[in-house]
Z-matrix of the N, CA and C atoms (Angstrom, degrees):
N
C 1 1.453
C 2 1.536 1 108.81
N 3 1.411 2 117.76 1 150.96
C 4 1.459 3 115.46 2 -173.25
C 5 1.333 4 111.13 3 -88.62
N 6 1.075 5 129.15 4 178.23
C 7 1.617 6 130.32 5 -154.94
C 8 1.583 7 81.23 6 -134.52
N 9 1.203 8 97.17 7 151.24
C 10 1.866 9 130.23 8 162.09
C 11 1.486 10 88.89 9 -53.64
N 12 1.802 11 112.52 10 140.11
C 13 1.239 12 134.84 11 140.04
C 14 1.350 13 113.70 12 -108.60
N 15 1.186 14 142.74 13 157.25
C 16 1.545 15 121.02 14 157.36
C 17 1.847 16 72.51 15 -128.66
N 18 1.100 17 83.25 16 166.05
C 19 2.255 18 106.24 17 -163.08
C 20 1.377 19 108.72 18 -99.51
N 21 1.753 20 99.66 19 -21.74
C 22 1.526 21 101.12 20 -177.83
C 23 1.614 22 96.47 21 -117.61
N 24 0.771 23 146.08 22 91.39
C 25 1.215 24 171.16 23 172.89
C 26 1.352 25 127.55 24 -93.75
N 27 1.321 26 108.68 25 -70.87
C 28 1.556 27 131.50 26 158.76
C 29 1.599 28 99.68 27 -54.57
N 30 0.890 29 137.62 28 -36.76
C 31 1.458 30 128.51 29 176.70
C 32 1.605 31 133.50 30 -80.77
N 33 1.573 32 105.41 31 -33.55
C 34 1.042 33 107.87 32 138.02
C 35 1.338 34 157.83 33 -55.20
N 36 1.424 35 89.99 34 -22.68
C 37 1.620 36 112.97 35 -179.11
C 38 2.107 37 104.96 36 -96.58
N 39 1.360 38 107.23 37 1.02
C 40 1.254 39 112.54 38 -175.71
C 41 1.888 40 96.64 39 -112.20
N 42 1.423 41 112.39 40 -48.82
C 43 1.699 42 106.96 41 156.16
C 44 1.373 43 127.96 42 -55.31
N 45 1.327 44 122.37 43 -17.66
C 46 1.458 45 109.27 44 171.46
C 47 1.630 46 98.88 45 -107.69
N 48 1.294 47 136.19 46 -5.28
C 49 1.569 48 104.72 47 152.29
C 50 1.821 49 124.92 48 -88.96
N 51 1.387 50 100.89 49 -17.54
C 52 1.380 51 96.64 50 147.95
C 53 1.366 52 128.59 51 -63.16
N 54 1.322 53 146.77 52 -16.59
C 55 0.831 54 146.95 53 176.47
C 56 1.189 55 127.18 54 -75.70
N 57 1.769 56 102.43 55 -38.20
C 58 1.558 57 123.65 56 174.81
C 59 1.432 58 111.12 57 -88.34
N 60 1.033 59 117.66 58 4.07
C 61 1.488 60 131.47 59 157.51
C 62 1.148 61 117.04 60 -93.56
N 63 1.226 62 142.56 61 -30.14
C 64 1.623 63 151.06 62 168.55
C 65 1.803 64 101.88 63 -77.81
N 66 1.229 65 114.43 64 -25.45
C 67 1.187 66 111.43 65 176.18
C 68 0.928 67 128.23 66 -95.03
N 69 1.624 68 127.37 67 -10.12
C 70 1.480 69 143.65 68 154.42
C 71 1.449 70 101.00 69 -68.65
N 72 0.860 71 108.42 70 -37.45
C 73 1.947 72 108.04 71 -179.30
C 74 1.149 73 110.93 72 -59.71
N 75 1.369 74 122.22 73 -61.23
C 76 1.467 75 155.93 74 164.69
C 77 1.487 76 96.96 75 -22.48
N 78 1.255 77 128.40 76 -34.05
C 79 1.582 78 133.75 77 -167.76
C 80 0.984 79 108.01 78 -115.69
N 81 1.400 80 131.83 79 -22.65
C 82 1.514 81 130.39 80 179.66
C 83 1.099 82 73.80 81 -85.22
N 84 1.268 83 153.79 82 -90.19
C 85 1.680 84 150.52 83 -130.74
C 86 1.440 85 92.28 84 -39.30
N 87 1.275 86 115.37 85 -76.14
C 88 1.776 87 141.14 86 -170.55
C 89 1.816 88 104.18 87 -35.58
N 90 0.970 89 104.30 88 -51.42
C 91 1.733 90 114.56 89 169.20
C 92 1.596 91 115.69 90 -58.65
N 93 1.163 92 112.53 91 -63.32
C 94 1.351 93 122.86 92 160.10
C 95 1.105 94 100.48 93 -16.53
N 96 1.917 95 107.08 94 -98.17
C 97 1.230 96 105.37 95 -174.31
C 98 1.533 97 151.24 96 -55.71
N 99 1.564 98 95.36 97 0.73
C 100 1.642 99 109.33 98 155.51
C 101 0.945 100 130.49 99 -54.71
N 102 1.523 101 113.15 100 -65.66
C 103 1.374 102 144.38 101 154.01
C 104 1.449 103 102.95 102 -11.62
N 105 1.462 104 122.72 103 -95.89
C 106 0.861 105 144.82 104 -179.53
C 107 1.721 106 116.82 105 -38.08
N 108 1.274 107 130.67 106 -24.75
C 109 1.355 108 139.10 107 160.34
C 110 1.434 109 109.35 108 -76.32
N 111 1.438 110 122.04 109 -48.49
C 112 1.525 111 120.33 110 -168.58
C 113 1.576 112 97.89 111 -75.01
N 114 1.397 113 116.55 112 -23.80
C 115 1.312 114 109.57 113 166.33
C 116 1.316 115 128.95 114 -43.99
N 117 1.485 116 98.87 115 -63.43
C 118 1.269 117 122.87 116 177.33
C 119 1.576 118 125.03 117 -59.53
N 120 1.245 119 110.32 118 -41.25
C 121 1.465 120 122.48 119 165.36
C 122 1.141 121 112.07 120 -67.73
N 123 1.886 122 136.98 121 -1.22
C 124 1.263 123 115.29 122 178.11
C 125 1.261 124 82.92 123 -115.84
N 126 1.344 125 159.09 124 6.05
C 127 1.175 126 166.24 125 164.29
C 128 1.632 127 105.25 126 -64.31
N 129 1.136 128 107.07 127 -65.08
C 130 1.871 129 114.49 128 170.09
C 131 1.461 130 120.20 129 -77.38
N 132 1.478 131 119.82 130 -15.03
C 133 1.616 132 105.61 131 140.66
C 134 0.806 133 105.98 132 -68.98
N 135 1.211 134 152.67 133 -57.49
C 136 1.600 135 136.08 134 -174.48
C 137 1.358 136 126.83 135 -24.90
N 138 1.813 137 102.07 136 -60.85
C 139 1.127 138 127.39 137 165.97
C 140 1.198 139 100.05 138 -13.57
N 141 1.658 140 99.68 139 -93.79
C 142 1.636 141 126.74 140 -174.51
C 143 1.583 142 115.20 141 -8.40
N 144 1.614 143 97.47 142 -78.15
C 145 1.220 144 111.86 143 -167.90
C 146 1.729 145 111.55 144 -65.11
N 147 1.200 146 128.91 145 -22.53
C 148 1.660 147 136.92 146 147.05
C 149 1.312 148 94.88 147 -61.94
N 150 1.156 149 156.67 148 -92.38
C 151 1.311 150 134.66 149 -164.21
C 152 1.677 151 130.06 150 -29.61
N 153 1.580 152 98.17 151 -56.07
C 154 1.344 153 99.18 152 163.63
C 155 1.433 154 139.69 153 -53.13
N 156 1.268 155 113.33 154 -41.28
C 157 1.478 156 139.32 155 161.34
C 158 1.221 157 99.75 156 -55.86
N 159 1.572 158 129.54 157 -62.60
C 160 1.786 159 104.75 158 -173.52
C 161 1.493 160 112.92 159 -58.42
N 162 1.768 161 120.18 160 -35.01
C 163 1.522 162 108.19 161 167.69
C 164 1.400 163 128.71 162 -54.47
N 165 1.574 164 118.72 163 -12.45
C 166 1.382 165 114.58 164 -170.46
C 167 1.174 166 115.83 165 -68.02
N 168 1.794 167 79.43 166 -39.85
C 169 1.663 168 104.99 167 -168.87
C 170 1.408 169 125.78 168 -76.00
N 171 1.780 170 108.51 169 1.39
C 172 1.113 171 119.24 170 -175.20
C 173 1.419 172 104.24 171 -97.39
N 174 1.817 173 116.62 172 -23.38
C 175 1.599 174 102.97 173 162.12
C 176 1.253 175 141.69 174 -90.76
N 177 1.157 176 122.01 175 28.33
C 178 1.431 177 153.84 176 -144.77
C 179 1.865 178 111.13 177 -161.36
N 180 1.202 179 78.34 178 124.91
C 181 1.856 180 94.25 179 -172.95
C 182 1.606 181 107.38 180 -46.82
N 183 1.184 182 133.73 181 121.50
C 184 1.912 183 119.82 182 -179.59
C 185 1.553 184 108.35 183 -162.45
N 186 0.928 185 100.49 184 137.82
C 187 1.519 186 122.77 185 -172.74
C 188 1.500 187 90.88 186 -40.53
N 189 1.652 188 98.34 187 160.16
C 190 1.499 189 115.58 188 177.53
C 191 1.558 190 94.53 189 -91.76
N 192 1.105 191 126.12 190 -63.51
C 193 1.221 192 110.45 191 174.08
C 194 1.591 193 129.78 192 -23.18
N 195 1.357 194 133.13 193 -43.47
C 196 1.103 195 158.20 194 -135.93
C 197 2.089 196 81.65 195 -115.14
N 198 0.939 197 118.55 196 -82.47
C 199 1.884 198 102.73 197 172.68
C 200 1.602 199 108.22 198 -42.79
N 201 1.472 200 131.57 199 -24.74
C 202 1.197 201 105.01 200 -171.30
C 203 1.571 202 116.03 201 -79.96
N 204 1.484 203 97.46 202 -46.57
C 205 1.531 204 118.77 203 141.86
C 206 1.828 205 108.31 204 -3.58
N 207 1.175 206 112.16 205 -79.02
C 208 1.339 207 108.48 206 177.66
C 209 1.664 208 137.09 207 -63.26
N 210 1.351 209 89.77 208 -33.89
C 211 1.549 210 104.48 209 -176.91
C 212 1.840 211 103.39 210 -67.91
N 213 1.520 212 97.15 211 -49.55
C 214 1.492 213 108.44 212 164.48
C 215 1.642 214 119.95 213 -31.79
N 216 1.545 215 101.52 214 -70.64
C 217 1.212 216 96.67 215 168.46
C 218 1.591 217 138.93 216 -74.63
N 219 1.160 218 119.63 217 -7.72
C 220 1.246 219 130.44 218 155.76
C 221 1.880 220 109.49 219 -54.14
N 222 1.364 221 98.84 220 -58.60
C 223 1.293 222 81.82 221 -171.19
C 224 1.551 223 134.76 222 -64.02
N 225 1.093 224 100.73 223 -14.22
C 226 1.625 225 131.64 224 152.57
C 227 1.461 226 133.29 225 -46.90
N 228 1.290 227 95.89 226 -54.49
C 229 1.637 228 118.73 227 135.12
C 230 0.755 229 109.63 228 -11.49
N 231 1.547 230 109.20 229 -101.26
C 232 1.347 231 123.82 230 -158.89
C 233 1.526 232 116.32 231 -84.78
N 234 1.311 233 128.35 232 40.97
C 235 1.231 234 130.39 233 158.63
C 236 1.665 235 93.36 234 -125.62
N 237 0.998 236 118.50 235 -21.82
C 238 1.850 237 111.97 236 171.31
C 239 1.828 238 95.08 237 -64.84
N 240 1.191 239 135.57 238 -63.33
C 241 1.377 240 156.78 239 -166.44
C 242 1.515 241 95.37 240 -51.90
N 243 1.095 242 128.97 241 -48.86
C 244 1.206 243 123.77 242 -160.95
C 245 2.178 244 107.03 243 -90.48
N 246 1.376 245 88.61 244 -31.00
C 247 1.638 246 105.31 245 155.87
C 248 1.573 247 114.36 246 -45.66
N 249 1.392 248 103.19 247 -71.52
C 250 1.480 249 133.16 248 -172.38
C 251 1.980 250 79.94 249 -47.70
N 252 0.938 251 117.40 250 -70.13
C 253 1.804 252 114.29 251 -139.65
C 254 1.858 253 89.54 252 -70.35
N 255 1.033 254 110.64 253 -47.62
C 256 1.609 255 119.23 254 174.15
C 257 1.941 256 104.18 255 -40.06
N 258 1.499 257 116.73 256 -56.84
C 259 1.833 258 108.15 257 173.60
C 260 1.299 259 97.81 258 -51.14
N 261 1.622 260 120.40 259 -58.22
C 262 1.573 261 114.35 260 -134.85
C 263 1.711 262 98.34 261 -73.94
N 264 1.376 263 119.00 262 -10.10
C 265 1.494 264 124.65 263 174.54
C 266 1.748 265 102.97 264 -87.94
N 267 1.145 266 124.99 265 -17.69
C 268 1.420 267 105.91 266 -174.79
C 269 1.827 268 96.35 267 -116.28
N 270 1.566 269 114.73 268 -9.15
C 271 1.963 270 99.48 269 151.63
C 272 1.563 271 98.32 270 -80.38
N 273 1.037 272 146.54 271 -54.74
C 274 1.417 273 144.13 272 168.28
C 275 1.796 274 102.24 273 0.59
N 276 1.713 275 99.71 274 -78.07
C 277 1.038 276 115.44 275 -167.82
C 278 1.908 277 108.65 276 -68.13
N 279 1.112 278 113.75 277 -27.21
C 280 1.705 279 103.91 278 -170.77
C 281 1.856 280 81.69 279 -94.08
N 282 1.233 281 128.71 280 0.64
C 283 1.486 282 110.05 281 175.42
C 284 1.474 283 110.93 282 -82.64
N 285 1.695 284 97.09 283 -32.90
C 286 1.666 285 108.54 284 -172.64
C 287 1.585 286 104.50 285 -71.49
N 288 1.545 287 116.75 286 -33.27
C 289 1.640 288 119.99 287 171.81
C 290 1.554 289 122.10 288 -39.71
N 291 2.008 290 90.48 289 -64.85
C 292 1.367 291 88.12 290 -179.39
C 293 1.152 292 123.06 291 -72.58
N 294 1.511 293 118.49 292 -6.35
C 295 1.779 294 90.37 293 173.89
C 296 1.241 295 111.88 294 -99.82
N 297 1.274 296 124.26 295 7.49
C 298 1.562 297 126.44 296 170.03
C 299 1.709 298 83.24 297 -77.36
N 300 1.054 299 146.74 298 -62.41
C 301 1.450 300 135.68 299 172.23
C 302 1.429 301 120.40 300 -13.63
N 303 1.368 302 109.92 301 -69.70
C 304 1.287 303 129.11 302 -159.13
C 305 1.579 304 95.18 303 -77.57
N 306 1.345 305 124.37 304 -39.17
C 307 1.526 306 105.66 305 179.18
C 308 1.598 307 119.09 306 -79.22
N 309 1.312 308 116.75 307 -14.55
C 310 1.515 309 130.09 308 150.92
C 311 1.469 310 111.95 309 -38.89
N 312 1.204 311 98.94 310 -91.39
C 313 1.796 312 118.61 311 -176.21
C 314 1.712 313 100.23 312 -50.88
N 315 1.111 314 124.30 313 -16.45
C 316 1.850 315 124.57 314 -177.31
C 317 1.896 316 85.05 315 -78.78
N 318 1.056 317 101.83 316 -67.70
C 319 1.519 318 114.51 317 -171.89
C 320 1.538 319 115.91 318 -39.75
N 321 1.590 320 119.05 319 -61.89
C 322 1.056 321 136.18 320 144.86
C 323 1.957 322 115.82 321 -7.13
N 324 1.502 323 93.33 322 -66.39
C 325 1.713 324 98.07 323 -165.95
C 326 1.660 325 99.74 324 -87.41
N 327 1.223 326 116.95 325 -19.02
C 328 1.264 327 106.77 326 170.20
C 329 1.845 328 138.48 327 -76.47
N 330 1.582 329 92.97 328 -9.63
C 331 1.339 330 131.03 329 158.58
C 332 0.993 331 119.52 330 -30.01
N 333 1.310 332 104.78 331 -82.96
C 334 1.694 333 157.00 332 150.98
C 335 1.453 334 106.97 333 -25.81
N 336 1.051 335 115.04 334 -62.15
C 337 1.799 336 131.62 335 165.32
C 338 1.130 337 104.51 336 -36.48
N 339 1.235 338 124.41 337 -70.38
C 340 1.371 339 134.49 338 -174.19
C 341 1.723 340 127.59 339 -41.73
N 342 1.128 341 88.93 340 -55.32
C 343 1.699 342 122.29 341 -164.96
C 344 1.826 343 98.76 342 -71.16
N 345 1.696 344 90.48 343 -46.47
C 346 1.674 345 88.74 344 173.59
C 347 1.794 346 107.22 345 -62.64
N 348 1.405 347 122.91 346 -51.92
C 349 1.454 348 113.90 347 -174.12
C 350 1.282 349 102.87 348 -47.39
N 351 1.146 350 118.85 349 -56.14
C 352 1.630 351 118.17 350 -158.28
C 353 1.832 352 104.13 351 -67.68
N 354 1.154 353 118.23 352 -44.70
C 355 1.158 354 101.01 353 169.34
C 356 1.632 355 122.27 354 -69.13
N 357 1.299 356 124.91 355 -15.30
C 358 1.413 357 129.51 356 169.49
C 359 1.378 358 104.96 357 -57.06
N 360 1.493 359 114.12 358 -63.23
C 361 1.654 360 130.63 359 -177.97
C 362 1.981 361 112.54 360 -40.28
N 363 1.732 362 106.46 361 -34.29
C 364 1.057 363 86.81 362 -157.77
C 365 1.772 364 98.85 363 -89.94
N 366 1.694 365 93.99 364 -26.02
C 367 1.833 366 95.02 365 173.76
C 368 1.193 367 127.91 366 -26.57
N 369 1.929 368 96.39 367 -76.00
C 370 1.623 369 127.65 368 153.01
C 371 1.382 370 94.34 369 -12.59
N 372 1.338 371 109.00 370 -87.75
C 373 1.635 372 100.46 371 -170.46
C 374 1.730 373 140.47 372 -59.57
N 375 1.473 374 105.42 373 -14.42
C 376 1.024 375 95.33 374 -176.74
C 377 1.770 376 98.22 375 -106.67
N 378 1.185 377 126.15 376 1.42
C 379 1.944 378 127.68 377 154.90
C 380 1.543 379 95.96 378 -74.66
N 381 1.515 380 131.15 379 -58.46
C 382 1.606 381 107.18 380 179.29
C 383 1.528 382 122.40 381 -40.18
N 384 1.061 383 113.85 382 -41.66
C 385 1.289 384 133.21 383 -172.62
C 386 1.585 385 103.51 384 -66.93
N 387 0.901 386 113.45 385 -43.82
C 388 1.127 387 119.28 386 -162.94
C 389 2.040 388 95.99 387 -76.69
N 390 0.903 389 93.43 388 -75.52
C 391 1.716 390 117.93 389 -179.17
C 392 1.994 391 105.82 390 -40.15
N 393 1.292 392 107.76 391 -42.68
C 394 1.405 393 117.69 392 155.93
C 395 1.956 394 109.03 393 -42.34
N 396 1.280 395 96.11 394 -46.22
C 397 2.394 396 110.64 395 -164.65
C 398 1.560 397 82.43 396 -56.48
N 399 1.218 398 113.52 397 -65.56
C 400 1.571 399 151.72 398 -173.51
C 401 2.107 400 88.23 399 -18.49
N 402 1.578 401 86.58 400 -79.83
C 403 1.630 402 96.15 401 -157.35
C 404 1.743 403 114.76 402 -62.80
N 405 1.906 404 92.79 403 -36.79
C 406 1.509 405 102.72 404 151.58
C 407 1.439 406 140.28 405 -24.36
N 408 1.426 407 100.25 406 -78.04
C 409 1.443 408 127.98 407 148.52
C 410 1.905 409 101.57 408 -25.33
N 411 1.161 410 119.83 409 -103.71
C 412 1.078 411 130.15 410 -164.09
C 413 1.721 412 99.44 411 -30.99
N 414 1.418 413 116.27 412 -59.44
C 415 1.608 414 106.98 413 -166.93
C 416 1.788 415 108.46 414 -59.33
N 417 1.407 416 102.09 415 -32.26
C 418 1.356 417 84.55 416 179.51
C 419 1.395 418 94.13 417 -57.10
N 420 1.403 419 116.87 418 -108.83
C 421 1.457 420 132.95 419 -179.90
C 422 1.940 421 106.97 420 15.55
N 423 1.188 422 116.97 421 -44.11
C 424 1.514 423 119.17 422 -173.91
C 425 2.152 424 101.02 423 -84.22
N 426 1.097 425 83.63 424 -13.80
C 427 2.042 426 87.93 425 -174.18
C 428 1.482 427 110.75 426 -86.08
N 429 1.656 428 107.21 427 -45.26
C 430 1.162 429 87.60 428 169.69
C 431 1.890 430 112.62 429 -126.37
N 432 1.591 431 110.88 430 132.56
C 433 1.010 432 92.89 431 -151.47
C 434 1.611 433 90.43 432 -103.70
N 435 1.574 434 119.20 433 162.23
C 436 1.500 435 134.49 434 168.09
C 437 1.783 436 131.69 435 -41.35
């Protein structure tokens, strides 16, 4: 009996490693943008705890120098912070890319998926069919004999 070919084969097998390549991306992106948040979130504890500290220092006798000192570095701060939020918006955005990728290339191989069942279904069906002629054949041939 003949065996299933499907014709696109090689193509399928080239859409699902593209896929698993868009989906490794898909996770480096996602990591990235972890990164890049926990960054940022230890950046504004920072903040915090510089904020708090300049209030300490505001109840307690202390050089002017020593507040400028802070304000100085605050503002520093907050141009690192505003850095920080500026990456975590553009991994944001290459995170939102790759998975518009990966649900492409998913879509793509599922195509492919498809087309193979349906052509499996009709094989199946047209060897039953066939193999049915087959047994046909034979009962006649056994009914009436020579």
């Amino acid at each position: 009996m003949k065996k299933f070919h499907f014709s696109l084969q090689r193509v399928l097998r080239i859409k699902e490693i593209i896929e698993d390549q868009k989906k490794e991306a898909l996770q480096t992106a996602y990591q990235k943008r972890e990164t890049e948040k926990k960054q940022l979130d230890k950046l504004l504890v920072y903040k915090n705890e510089l904020m708090y500290n300049l209030q300490a220092q505001r109840v307690e006798p202390t050089k002017i120098y020593q507040i400028n000192h802070y304000y100085n570095y605050l503002d520093t701060l907050e141009g690192l912070i505003e850095n920080q939020r500026a990456r975590l918006n553009e991994a944001e955005k290459n995170l939102s890319a790759a998975r518009d990728a990966w649900v492409e290339a998913k879509k793509e191989k599922k195509v492919l998926e498809k087309l193979k069942e349906k052509q499996k279904q009709k094989f199946d069906k047209e060897m039953l069919a066939h193999e049915q002629k087959i047994l046909d054949d034979m009962s006649v041939q056994l009914s009436y004999p020579r």
